[in-house]
C-alpha positions as CSV (number, residue, x, y, z in Angstrom):
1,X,31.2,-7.2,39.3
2,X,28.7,-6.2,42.0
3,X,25.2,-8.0,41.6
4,X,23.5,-4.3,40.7
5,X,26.1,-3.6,38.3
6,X,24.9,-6.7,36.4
7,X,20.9,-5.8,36.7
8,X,22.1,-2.6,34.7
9,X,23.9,-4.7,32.5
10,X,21.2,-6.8,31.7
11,X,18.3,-4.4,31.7
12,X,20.8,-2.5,28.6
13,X,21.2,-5.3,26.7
14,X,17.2,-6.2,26.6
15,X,16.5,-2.6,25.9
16,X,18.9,-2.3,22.8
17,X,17.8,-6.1,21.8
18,X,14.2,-4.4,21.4
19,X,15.4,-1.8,19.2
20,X,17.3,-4.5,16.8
21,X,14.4,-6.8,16.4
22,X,12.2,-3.7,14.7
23,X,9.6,-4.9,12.4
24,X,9.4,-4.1,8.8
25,X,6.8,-1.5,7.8
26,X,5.5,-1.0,4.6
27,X,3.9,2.8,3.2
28,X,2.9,4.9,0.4
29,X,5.4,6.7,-1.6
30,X,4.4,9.7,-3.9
31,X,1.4,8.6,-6.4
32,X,-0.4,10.4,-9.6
33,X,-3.2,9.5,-12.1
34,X,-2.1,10.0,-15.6
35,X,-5.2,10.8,-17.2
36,X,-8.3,11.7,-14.5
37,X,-11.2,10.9,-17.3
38,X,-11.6,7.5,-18.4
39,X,-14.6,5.6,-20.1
40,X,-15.4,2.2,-19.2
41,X,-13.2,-0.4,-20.5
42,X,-10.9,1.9,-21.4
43,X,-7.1,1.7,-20.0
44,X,-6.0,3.9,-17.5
45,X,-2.9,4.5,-15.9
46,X,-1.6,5.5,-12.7
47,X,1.8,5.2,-10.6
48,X,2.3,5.1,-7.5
49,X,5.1,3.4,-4.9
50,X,5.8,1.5,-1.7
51,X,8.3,1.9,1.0
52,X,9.6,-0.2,3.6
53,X,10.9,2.8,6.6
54,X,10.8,0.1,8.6
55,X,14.2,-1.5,10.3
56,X,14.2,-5.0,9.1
57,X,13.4,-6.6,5.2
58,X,9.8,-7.2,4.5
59,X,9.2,-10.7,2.8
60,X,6.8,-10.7,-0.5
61,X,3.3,-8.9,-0.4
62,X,0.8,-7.7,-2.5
63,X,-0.8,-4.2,-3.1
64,X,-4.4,-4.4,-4.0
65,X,-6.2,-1.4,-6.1
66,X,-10.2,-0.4,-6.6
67,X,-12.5,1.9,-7.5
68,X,-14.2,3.6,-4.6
69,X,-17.1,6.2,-4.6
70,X,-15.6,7.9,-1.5
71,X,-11.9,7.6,0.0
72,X,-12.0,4.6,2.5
73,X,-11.1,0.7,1.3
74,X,-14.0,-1.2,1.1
75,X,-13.5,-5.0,-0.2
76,X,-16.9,-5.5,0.1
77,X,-18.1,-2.5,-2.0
78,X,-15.4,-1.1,-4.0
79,X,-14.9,-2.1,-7.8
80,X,-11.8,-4.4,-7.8
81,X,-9.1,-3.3,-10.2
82,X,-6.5,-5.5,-9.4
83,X,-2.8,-6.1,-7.7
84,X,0.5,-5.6,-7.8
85,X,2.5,-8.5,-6.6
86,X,6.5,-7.9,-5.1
87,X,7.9,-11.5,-5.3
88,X,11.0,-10.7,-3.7
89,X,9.7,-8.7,-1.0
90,X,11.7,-5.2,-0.1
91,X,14.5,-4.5,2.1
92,X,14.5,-2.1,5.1
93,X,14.7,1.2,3.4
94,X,13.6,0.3,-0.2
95,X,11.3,1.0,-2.2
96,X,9.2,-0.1,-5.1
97,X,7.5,2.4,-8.2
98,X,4.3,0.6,-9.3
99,X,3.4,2.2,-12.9
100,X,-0.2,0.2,-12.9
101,X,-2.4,0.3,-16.1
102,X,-5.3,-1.7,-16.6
103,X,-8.7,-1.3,-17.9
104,X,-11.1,0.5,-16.3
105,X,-14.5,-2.0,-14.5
106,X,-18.1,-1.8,-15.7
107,X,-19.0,0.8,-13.2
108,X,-21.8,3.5,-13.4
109,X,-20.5,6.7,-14.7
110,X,-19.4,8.4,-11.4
111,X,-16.7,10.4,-9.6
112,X,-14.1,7.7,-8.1
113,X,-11.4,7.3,-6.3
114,X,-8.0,5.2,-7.0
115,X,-7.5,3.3,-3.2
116,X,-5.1,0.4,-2.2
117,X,-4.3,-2.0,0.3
118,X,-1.0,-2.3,0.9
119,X,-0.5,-6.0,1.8
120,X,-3.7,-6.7,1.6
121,X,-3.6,-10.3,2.8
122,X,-1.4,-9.4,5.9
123,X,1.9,-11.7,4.7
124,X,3.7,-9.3,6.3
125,X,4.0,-8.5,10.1
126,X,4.6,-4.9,10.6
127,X,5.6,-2.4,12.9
128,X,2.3,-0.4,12.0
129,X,-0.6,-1.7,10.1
130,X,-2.7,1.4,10.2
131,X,-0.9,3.0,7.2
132,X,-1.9,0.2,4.8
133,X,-5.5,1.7,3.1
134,X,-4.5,4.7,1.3
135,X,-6.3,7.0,-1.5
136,X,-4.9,8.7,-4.0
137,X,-5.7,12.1,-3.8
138,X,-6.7,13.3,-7.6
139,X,-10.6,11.5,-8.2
140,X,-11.3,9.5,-11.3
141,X,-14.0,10.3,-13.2
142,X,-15.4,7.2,-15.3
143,X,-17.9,7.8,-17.3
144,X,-19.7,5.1,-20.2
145,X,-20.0,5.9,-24.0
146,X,-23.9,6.0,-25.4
147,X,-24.2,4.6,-28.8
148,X,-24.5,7.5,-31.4
């Protein structure tokens, strides 16, 4: 085989070894807030899910939820409501429903919203990170009973 025929060869090979080696990548699937008026220490529910439209399995991760008075993740500000652990991780093109309940913080009565991080403490390396702090759309509004 003549030496450029090889180069070719070899620059095909790398190329489609690129496309193989694809990282996971973890995303939002289709959420909703069952009841969008809850008092303070009160259960509320709300589902939600997580994809992996990545190309390769994604190991176990975490999805972390709070209360937020606007729509961007702050773990320094934001009311902590708590995670959702997936122990076994998900394969590429599989996804997980998260049906999440839990009571609601000691917050001042406010308008919130629901936001997560999707592997919050980066276990898993992925093909894009930037689709990992999500909202969901509908606002929660939590509001505290007054003694009557």
């Amino acid at each position: 085989m003549p030496s450029c025929a090889r180069a070719t060869l070899v620059m095909l090979l790398i190329v489609s070894s690129g496309v193989v080696m694809a990282d996971p990548n973890l995303a939002r699937t289709g959420t909703s807030v069952t009841a969008p008026t809850v008092e303070v220490g009160t259960l509320f529910r709300f589902t939600t899910g997580v994809i992996n439209n990545g190309n390769t399995a994604a190991g176990p991760f975490s999805v972390r939820f709070r209360l937020s008075l606007d729509t961007q993740y702050d773990s320094a500000t934001d009311a902590l409501i708590g995670d959702f652990d997936v122990p076994a991780g998900l394969a590429a093109g599989a996804s997980v429903a998260i049906d999440f309940q839990k009571a609601c913080p000691t917050l001042p009565s406010n308008v919130y919203y629901v936001v997560r991080s999707i592997d919050f403490a980066d276990a898993v390396a992925e093909s894009n990170e930037d689709d990992n702090l999500i909202y969901l759309a509908t606002p929660v509004i939590v509001f505290t009973s007054t003694p009557g």
